[in-house]
mmCIF file of the N, C-alpha and C atoms, coordinates in Angstrom:
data_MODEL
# 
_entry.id   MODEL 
# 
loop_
_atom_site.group_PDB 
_atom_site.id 
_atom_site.type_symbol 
_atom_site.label_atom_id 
_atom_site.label_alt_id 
_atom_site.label_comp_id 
_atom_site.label_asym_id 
_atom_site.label_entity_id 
_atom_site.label_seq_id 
_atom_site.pdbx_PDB_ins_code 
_atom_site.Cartn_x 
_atom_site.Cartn_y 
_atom_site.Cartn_z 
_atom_site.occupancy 
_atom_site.B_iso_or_equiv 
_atom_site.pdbx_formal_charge 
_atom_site.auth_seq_id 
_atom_site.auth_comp_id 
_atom_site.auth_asym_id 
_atom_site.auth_atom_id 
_atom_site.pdbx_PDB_model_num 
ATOM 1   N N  . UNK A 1 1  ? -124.279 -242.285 37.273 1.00 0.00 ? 1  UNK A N  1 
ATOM 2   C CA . UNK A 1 1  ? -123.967 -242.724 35.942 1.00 0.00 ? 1  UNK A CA 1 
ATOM 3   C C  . UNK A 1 1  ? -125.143 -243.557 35.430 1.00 0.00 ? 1  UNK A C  1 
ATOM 4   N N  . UNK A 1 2  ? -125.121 -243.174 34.403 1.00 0.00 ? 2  UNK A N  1 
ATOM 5   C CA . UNK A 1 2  ? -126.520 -243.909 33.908 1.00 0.00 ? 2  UNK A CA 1 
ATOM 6   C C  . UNK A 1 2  ? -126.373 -245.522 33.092 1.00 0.00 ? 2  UNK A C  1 
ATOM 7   N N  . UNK A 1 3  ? -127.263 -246.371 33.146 1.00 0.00 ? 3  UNK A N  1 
ATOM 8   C CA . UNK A 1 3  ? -127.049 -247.654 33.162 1.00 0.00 ? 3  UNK A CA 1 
ATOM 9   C C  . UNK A 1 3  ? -126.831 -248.011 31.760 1.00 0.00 ? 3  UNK A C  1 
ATOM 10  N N  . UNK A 1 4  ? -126.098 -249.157 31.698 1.00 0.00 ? 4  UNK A N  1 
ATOM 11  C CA . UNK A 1 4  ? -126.140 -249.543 30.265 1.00 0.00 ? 4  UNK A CA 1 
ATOM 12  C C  . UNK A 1 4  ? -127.361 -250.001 29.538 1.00 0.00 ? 4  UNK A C  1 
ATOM 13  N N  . UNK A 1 5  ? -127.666 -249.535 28.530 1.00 0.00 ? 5  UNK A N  1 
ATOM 14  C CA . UNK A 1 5  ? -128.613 -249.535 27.491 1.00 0.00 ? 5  UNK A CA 1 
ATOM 15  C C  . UNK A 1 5  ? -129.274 -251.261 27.511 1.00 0.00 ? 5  UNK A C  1 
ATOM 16  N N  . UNK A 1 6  ? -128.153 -252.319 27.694 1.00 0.00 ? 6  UNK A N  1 
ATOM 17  C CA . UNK A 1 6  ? -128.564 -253.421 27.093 1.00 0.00 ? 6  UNK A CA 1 
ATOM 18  C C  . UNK A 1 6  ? -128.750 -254.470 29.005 1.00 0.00 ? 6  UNK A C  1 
ATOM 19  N N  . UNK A 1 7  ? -128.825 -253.664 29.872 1.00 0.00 ? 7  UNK A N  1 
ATOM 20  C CA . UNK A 1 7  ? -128.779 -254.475 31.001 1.00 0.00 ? 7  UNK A CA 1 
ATOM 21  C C  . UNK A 1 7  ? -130.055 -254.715 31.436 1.00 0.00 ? 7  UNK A C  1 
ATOM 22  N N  . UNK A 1 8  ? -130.382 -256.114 31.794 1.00 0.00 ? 8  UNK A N  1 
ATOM 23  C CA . UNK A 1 8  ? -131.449 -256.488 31.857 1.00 0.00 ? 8  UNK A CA 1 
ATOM 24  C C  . UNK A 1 8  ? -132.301 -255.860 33.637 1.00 0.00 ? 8  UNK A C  1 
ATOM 25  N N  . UNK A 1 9  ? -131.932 -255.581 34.014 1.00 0.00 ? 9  UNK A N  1 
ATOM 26  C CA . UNK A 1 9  ? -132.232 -254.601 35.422 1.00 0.00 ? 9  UNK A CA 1 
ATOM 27  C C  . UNK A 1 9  ? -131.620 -253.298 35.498 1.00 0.00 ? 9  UNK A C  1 
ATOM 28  N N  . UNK A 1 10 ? -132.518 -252.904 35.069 1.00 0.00 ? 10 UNK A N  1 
ATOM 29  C CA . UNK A 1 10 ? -132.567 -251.310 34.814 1.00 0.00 ? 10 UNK A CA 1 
ATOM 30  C C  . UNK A 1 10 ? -132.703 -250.516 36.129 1.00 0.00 ? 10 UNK A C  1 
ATOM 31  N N  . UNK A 1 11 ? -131.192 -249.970 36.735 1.00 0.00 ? 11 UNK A N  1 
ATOM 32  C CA . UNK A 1 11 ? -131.198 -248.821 37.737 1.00 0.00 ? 11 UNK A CA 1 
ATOM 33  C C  . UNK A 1 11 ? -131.540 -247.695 37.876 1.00 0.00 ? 11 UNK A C  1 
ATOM 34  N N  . UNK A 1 12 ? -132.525 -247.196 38.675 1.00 0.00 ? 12 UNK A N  1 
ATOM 35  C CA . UNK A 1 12 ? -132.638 -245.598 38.597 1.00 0.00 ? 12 UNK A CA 1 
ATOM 36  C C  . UNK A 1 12 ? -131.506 -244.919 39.077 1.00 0.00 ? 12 UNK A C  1 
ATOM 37  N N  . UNK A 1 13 ? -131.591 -243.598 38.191 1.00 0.00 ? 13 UNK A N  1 
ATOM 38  C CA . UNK A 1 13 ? -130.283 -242.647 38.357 1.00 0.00 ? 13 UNK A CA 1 
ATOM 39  C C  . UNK A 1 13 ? -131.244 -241.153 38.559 1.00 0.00 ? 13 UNK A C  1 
ATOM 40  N N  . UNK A 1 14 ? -130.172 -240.118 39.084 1.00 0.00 ? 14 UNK A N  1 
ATOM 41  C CA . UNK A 1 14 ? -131.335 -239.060 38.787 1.00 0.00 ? 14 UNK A CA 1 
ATOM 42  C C  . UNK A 1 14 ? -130.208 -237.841 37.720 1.00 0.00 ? 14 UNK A C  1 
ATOM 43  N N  . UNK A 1 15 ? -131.291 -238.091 36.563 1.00 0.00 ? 15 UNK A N  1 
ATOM 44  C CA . UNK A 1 15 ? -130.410 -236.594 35.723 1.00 0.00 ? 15 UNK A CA 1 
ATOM 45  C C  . UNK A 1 15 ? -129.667 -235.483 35.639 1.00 0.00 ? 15 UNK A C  1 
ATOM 46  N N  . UNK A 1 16 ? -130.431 -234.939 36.667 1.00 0.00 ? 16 UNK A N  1 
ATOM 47  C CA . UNK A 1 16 ? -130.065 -233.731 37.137 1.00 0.00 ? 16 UNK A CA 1 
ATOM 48  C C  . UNK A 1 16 ? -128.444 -233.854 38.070 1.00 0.00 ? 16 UNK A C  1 
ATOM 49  N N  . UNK A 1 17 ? -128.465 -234.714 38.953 1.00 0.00 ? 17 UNK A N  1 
ATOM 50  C CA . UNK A 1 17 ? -127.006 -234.953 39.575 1.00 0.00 ? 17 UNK A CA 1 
ATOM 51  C C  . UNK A 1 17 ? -126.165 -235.685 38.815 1.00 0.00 ? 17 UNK A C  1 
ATOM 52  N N  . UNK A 1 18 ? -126.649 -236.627 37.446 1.00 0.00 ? 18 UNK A N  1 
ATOM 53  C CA . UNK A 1 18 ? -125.766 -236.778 36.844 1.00 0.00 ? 18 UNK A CA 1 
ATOM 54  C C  . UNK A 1 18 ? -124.911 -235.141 35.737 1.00 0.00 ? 18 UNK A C  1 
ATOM 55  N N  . UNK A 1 19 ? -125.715 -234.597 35.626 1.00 0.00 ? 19 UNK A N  1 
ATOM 56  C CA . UNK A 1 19 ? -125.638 -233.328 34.611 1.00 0.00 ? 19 UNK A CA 1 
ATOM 57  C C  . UNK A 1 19 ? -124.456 -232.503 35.807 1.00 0.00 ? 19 UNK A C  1 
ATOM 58  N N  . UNK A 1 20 ? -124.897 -232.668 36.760 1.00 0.00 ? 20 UNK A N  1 
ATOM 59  C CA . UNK A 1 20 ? -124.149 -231.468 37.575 1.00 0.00 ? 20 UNK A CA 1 
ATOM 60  C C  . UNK A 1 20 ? -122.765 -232.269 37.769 1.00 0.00 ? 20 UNK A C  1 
ATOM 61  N N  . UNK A 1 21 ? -122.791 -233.461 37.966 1.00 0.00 ? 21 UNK A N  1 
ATOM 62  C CA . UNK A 1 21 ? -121.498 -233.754 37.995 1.00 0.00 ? 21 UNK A CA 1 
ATOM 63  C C  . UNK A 1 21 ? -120.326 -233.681 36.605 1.00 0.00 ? 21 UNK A C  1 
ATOM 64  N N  . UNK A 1 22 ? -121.316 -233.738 35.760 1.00 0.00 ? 22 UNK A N  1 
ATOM 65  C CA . UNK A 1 22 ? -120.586 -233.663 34.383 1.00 0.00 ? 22 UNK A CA 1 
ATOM 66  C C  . UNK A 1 22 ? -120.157 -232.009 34.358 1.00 0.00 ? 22 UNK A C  1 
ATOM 67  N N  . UNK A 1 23 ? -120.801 -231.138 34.831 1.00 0.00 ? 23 UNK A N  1 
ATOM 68  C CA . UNK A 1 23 ? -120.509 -230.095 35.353 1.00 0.00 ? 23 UNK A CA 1 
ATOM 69  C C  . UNK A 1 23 ? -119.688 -229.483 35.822 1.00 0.00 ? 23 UNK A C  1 
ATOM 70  N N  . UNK A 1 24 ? -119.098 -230.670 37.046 1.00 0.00 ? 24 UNK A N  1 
ATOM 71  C CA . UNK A 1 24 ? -118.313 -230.489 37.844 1.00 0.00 ? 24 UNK A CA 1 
ATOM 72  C C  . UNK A 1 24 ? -116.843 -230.614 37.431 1.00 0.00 ? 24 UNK A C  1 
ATOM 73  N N  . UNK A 1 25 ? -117.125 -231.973 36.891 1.00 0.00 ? 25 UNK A N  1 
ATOM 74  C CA . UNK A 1 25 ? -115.871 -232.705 35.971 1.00 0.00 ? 25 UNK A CA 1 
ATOM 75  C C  . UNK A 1 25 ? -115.279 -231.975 34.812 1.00 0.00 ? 25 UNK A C  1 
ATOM 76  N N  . UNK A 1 26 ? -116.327 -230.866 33.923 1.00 0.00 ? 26 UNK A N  1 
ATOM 77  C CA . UNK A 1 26 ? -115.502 -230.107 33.248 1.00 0.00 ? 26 UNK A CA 1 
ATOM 78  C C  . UNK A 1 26 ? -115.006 -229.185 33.472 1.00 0.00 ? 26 UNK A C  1 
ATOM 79  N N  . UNK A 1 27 ? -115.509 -228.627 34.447 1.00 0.00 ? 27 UNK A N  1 
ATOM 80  C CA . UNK A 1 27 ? -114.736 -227.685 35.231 1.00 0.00 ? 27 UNK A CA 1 
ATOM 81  C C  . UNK A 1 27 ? -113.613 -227.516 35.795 1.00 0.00 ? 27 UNK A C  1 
ATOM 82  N N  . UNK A 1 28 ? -112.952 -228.763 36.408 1.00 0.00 ? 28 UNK A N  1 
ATOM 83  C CA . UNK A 1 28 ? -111.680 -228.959 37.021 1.00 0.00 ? 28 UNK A CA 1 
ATOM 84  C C  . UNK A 1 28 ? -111.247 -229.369 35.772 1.00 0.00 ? 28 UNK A C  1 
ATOM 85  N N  . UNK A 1 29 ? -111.429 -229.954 34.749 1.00 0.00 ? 29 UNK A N  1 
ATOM 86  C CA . UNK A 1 29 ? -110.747 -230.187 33.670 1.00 0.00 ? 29 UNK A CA 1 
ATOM 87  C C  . UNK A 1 29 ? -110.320 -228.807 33.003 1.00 0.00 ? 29 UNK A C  1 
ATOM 88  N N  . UNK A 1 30 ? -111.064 -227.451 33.029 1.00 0.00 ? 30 UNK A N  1 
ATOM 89  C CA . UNK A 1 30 ? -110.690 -226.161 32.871 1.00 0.00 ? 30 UNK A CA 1 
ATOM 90  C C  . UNK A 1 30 ? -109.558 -225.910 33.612 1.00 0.00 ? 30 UNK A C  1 
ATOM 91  N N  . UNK A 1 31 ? -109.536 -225.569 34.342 1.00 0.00 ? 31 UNK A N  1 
ATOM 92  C CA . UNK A 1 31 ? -108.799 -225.652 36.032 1.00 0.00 ? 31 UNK A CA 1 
ATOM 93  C C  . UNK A 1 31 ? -107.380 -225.988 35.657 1.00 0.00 ? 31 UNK A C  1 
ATOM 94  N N  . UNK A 1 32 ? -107.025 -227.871 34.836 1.00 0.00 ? 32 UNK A N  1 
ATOM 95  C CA . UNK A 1 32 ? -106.210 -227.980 34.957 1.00 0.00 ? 32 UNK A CA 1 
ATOM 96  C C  . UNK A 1 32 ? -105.049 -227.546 33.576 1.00 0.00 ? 32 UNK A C  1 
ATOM 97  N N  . UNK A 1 33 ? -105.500 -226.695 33.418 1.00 0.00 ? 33 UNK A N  1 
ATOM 98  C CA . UNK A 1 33 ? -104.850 -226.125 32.054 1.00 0.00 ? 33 UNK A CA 1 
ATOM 99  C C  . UNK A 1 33 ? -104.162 -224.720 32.712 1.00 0.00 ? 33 UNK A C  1 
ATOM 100 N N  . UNK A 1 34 ? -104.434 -224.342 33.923 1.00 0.00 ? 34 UNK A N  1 
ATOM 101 C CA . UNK A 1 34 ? -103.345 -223.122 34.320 1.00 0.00 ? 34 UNK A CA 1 
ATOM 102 C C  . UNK A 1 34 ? -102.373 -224.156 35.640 1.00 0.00 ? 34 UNK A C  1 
ATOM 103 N N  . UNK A 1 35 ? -101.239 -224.442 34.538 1.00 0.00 ? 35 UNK A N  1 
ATOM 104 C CA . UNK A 1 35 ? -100.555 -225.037 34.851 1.00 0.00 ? 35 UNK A CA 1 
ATOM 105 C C  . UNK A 1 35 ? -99.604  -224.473 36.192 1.00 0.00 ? 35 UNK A C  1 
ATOM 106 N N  . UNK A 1 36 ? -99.595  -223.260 36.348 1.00 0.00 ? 36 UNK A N  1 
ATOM 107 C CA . UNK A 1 36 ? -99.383  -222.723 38.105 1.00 0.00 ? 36 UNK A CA 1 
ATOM 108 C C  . UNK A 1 36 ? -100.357 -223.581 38.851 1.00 0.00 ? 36 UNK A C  1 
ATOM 109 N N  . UNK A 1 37 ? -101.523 -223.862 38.867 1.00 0.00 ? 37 UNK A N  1 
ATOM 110 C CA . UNK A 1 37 ? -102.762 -224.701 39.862 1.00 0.00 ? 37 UNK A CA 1 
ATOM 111 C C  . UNK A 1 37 ? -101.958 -226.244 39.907 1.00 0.00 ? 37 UNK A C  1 
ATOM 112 N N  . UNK A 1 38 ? -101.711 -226.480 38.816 1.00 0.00 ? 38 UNK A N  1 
ATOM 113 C CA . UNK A 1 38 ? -101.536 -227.945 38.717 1.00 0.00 ? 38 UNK A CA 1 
ATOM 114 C C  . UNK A 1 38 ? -100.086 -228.076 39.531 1.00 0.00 ? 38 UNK A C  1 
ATOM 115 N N  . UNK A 1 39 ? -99.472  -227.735 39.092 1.00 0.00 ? 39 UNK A N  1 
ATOM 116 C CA . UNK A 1 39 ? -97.902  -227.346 39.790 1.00 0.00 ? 39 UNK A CA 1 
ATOM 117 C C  . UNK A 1 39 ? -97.635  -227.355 40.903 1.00 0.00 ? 39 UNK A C  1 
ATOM 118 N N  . UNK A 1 40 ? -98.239  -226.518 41.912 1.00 0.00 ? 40 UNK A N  1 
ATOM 119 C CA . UNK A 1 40 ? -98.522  -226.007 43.007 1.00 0.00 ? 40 UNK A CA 1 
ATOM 120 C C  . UNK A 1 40 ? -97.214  -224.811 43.087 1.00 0.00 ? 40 UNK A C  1 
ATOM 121 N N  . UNK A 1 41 ? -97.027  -223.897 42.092 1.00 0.00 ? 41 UNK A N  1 
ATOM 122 C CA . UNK A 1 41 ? -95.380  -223.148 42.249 1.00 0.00 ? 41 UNK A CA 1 
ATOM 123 C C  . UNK A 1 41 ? -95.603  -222.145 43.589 1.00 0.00 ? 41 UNK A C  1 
ATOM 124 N N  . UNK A 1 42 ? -97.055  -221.885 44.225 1.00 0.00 ? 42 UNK A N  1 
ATOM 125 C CA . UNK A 1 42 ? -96.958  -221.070 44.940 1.00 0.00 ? 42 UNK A CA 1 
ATOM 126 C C  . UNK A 1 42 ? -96.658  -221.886 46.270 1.00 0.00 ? 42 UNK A C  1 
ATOM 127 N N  . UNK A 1 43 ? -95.614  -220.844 47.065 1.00 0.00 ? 43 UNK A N  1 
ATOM 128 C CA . UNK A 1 43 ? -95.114  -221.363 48.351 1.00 0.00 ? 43 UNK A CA 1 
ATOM 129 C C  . UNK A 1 43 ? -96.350  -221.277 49.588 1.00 0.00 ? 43 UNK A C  1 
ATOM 130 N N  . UNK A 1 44 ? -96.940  -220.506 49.568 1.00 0.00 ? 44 UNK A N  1 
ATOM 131 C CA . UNK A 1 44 ? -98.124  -220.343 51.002 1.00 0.00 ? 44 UNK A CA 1 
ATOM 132 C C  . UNK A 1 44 ? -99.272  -220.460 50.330 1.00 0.00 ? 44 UNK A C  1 
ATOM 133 N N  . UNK A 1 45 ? -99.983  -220.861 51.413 1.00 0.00 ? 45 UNK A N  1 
ATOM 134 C CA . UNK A 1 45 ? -101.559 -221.457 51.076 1.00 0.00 ? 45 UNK A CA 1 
ATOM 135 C C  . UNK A 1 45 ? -102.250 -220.007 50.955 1.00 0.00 ? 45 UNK A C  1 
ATOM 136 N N  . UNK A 1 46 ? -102.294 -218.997 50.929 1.00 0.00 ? 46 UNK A N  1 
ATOM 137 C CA . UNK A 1 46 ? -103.107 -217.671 50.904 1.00 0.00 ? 46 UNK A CA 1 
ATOM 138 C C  . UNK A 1 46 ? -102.490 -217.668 49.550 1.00 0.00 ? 46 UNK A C  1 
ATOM 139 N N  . UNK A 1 47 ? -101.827 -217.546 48.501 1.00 0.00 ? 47 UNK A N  1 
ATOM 140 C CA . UNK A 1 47 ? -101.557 -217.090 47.181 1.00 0.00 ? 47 UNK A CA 1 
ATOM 141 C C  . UNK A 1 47 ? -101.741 -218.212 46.421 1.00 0.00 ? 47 UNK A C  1 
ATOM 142 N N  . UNK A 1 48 ? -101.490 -219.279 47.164 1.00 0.00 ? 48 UNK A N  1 
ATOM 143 C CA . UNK A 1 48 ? -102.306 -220.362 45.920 1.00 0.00 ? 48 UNK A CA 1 
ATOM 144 C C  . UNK A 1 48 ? -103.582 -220.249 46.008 1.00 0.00 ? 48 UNK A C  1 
ATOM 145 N N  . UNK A 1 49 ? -104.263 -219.970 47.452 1.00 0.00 ? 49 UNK A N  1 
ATOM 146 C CA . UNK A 1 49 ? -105.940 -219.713 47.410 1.00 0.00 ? 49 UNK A CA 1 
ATOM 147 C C  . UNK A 1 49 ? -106.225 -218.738 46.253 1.00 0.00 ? 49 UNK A C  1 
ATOM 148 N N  . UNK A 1 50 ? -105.837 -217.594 46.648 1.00 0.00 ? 50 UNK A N  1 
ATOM 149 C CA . UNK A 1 50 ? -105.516 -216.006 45.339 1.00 0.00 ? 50 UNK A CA 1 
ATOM 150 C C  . UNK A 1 50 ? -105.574 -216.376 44.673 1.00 0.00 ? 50 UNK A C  1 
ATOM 151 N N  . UNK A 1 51 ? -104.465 -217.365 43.764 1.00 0.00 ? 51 UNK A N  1 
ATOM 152 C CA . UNK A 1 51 ? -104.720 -217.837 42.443 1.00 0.00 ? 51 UNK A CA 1 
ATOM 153 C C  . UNK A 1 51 ? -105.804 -218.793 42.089 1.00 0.00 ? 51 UNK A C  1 
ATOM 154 N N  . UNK A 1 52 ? -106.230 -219.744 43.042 1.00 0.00 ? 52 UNK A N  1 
ATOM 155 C CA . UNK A 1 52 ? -107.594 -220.629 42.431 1.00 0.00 ? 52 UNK A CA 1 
ATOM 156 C C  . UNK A 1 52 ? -108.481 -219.708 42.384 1.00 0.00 ? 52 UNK A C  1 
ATOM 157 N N  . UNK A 1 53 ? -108.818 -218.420 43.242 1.00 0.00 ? 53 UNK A N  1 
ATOM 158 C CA . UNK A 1 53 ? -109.875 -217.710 43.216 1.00 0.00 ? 53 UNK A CA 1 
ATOM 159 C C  . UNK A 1 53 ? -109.534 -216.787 41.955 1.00 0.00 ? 53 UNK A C  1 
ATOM 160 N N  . UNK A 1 54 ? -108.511 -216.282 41.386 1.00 0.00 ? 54 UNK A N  1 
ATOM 161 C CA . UNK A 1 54 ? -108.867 -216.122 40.262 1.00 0.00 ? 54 UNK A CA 1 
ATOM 162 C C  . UNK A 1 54 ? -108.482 -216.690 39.412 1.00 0.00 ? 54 UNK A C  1 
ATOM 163 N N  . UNK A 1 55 ? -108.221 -218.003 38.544 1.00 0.00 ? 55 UNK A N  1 
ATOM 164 C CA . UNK A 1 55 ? -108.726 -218.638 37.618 1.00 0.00 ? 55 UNK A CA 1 
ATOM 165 C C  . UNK A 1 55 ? -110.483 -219.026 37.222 1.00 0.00 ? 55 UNK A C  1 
ATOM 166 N N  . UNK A 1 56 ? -110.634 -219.463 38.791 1.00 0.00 ? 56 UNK A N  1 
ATOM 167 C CA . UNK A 1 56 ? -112.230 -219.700 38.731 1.00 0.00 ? 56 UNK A CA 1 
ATOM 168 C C  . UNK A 1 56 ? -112.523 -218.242 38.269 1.00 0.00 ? 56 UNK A C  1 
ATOM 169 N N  . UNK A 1 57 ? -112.546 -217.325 38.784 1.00 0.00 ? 57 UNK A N  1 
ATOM 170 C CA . UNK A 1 57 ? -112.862 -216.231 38.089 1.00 0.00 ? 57 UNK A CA 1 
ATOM 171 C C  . UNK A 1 57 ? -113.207 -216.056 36.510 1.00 0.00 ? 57 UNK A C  1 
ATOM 172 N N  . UNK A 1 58 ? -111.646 -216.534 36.139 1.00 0.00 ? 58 UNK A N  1 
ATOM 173 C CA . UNK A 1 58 ? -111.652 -216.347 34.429 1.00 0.00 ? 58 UNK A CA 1 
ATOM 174 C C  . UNK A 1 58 ? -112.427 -217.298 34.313 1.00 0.00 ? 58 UNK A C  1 
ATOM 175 N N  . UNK A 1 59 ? -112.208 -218.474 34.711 1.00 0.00 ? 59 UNK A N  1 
ATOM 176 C CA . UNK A 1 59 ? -112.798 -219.143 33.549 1.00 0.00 ? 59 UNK A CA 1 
ATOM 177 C C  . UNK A 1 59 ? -114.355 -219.400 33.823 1.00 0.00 ? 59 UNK A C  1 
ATOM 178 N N  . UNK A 1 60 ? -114.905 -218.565 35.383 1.00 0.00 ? 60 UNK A N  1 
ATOM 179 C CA . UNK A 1 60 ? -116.276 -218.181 35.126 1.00 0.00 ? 60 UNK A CA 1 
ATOM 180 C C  . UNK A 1 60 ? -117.129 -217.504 34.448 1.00 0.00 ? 60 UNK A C  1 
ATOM 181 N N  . UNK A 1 61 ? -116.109 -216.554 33.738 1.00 0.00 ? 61 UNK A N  1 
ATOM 182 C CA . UNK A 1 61 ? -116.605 -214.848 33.514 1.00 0.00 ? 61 UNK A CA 1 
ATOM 183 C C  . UNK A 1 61 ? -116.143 -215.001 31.526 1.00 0.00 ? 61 UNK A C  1 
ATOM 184 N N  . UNK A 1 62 ? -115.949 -216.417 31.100 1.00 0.00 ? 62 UNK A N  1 
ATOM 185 C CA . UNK A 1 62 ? -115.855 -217.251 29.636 1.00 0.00 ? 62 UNK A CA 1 
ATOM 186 C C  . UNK A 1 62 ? -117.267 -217.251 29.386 1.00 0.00 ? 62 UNK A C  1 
# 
């Protein structure tokens, strides 16, 4: 996270891992809009996997 503008000791950050995390963060924020993921309605861990693997799908292929 990058430092506040008005702080008198200025931290290095690096851009690029801030960018990817912002990245990251909108992504699961995609994610949590197929409300089956959020839910968890599937009973076994192989069809909820199925389903995260395809949402990521869709909402890779946006």
């Amino acid at each position: 996270m990058p430092p506040k503008a008005n702080r008198l000791a200025q931290r290095t950050y690096d851009e690029n891992l801030y960018a990817d995390t912002n990245k990251v963060a909108r992504f699961f924020n995609r994610v949590k809009h197929y409300r089956r993921l959020a839910a968890r309605y599937e009973k076994t861990a192989r069809n909820f996997l199925a389903f995260w693997q395809l949402a990521c799908s869709v909402i890779l292929t946006l």
